[in-house]
C-alpha positions in Angstrom: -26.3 -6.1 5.7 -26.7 -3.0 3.7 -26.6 0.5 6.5 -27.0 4.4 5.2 -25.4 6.6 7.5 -26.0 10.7 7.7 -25.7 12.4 4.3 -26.8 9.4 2.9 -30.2 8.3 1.6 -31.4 4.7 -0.4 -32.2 5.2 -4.0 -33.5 3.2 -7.3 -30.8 1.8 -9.5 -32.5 4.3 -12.2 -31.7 7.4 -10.6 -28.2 5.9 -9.5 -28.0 5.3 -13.2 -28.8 8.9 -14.3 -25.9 10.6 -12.0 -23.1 12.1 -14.1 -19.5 12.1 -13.0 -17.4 15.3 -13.3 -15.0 15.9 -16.4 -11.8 14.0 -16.3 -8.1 15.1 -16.4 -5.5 13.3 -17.6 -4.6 11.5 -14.3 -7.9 11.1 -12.8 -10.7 9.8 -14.7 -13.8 9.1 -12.3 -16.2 6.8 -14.5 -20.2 7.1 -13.8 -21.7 4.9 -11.5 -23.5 3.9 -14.2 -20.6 2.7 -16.4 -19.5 0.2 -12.8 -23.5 -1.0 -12.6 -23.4 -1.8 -16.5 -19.8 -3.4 -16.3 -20.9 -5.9 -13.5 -24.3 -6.7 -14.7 -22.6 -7.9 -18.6 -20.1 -10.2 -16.7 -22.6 -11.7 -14.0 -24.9 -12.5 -16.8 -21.8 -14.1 -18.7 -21.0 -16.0 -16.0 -24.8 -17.6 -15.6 -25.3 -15.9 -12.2 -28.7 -14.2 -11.3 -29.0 -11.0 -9.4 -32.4 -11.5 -7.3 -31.8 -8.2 -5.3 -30.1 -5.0 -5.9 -30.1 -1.9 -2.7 -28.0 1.1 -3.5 -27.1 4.3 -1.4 -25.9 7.5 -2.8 -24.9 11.0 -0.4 -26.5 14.0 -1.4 -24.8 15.4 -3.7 -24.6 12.1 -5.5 -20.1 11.7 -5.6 -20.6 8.3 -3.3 -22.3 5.2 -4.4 -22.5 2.4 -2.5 -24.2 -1.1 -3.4 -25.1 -4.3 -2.8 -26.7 -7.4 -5.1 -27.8 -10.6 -3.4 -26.6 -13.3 -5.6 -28.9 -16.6 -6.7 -27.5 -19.8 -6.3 -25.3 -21.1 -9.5 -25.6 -24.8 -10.9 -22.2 -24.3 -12.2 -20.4 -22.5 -9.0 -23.0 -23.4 -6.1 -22.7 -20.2 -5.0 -25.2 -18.1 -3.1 -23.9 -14.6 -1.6 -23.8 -11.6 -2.1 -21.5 -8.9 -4.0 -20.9 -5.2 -2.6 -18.9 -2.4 -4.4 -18.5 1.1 -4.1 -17.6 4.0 -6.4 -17.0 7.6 -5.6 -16.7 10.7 -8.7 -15.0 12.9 -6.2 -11.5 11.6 -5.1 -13.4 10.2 -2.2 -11.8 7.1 -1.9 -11.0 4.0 -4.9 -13.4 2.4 -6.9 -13.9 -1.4 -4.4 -15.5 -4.5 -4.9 -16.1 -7.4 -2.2 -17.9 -10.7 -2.3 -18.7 -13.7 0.2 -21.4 -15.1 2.5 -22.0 -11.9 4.4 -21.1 -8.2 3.2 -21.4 -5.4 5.1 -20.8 -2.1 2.6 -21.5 1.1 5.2 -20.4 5.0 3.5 -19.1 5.1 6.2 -16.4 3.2 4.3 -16.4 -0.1 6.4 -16.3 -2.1 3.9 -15.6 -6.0 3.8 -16.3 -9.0 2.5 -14.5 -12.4 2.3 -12.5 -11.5 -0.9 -11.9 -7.5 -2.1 -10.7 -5.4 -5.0 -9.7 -2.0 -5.7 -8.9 0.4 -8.3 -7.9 4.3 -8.1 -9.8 6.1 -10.6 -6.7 7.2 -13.2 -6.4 7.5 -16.7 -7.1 3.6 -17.8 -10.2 2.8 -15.9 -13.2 2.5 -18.4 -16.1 0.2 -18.9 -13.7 -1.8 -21.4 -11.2 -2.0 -18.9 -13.7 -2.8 -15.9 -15.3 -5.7 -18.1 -11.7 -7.3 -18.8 -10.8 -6.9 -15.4 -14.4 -8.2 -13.9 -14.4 -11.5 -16.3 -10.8 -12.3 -14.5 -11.8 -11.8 -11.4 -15.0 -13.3 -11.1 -14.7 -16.9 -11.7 -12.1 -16.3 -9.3 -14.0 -15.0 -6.9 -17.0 -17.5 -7.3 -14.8 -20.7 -6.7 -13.4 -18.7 -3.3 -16.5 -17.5 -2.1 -18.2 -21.2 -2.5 -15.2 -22.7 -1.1 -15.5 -20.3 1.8 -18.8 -21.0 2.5 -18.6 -24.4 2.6 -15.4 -23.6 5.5 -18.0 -21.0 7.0 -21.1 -22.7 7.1 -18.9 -25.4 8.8 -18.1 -23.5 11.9 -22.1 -24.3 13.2 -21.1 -27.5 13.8 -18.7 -27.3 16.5 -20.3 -26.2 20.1 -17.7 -23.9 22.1 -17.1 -25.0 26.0 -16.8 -22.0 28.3 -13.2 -23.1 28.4 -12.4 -23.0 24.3 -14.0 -19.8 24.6 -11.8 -18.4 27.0 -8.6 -19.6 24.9 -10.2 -18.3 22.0 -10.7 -14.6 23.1 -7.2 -14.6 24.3 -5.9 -15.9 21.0 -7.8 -12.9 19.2 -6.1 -10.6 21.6 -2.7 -11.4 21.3 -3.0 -11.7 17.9 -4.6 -8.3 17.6 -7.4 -9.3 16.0 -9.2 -7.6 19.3 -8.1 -4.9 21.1 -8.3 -5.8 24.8 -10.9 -2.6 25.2 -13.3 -3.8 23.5 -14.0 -7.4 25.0 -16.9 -6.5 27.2 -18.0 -5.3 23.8 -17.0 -8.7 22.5 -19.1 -10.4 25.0 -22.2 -8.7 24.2 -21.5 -9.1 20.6 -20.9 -13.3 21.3 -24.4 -13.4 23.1 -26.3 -12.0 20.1 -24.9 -14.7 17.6 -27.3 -17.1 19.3 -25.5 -20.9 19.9 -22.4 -21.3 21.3 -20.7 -22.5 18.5 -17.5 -21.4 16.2 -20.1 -20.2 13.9 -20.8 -17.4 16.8 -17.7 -16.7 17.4 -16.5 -15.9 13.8 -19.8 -13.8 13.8 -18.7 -11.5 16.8 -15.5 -11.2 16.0 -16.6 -9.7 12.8 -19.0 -7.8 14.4 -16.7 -6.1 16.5 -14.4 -5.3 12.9 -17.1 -3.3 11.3 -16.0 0.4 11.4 -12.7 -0.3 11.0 -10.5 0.9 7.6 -10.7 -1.4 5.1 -7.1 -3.0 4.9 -7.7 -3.4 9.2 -10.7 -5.5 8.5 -9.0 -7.6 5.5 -6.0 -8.1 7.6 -8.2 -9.2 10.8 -10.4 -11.2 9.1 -7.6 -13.4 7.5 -6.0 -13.6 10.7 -9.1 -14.7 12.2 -10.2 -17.2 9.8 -6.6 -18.6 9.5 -6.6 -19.0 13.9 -10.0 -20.6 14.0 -9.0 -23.1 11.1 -5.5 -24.4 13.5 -8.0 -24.3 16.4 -10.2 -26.7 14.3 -7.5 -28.8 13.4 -5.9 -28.7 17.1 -9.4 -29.8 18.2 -9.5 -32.4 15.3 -12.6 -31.3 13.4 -10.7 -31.5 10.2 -7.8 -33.6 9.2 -4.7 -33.1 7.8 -3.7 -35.7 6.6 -0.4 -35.1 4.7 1.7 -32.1 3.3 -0.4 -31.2 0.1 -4.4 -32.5 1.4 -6.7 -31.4 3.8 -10.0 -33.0 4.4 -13.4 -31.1 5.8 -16.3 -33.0 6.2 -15.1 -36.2 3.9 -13.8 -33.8 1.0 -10.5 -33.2 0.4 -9.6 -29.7 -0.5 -5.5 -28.8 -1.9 -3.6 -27.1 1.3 -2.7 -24.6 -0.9 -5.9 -23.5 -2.3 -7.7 -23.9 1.2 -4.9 -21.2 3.3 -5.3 -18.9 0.4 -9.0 -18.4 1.2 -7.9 -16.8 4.0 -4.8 -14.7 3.1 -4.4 -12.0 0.3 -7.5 -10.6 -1.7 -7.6 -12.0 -5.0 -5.4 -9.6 -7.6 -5.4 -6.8 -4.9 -1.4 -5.9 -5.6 -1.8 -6.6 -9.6 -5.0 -4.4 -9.8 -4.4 -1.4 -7.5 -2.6 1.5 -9.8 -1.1 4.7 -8.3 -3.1 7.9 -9.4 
């Protein structure tokens, strides 16, 4: 999902490409939209991925970029998603980049994804750097996002009783992941995502998160991906079977690789500099 919101307006990579950032000091560098678009094109094409679809949005006076690039499907990764990032020239917010099985990049600055990363525009950040930084994070990412999709995709299977429902919602309450004002809201929000299935429920939960600042929606979505995996495993759709395994759908899948899906954003403290 892709929204422009007031001051905004959707615009051709070209002319995205053509927009020239202010001069620099010696603290704050802002790099070109263009130099972000040409970074993330070099690695994708490195790493075998094609881009089938590219949407952009840019405010008037051309400081805030946002974008979005639907992702083909990788022999090599069996990915298919979609990657969303954001840059601003004006001290507007960091430089971010999210990726997973649904984005939803707003100028609004709701901003999430399964996985985020950030960067400050200071003195270090140029296309070299971006590249470096990109071809570390990327394969990264791709593992994650197909390992999360697999976990996501997952969730249609399991129908939800009007009774797992109800424990549900008052799981996401006390654990903050919904604020107890908002569950009519919620409601609605359940009824839209079609079947009564987890599948739903992870939909309007994330619904309900969009607006939010962008470490609220990280920290909620984790939470909520982490308490619908123990309600699967309560429920005994997946398995544990021991300390270091656990098995969805007949593969098995190393405990710790599968919980950090759903905790911190890859490199997000080793990437984010001071200005």
């Amino acid at each position: 999902m892709f929204i422009a919101h007031k001051d905004t307006r959707y615009i051709g990579e070209q002319q995205v490409m053509a927009i020239r950032p202010p001069e620099f000091t010696n603290t704050w560098h802002p790099i070109a939209h263009s130099t972000l678009i040409t970074a993330l094109n070099t690695v994708i094409g490195q790493e075998g991925i094609e881009i089938l679809n590219k949407r952009y949005s840019l405010n008037t006076s051309g400081s805030k970029m946002f974008g979005v690039w639907e992702l083909s499907d990788s022999e090599n990764h069996g990915v298919s998603g979609m990657l969303g990032f954001r840059n601003s020239t004006d001290k507007s917010f960091a430089l971010g980049l999210c990726a997973g099985s649904v984005v939803f990049v707003c100028d609004n600055l709701a901003f999430s994804g399964e996985f985020m990363e950030f960067r400050r525009h200071t003195s270090g950040l140029s296309e070299e750097y971006l590249r470096t930084q990109f071809a570390n994070i990327f394969p990264k990412m791709l593992c994650k996002i197909n390992t999360f999709m697999e976990w996501h995709n997952g969730l249609k299977k399991h129908n939800v009783t009007d009774e797992d429902f109800k424990c549900l919602t008052y799981d996401f309450m006390t654990s903050k992941i919904l604020v107890p004002s908002k569950f009519s809201s919620f409601l609605d929000a359940y009824e839209k995502e079609g079947p009564g299935n987890l599948f739903s429920v992870h939909g309007a939960v994330t619904r309900m998160l969009r607006g939010n600042p962008l470490g609220t929606v990280a920290n909620r979505t984790a939470v909520l991906n982490s308490r619908l995996t123990q309600f699967m495993i309560a429920k005994n759709y997946i398995a544990v079977p021991g300390s270091t395994d656990v098995i969805i759908d007949g593969h098995v899948v190393k405990q710790y690789e599968f919980e950090d899906i759903f905790q911190e954003p890859i490199g997000i403290t080793s990437w984010i500099e001071n200005e």
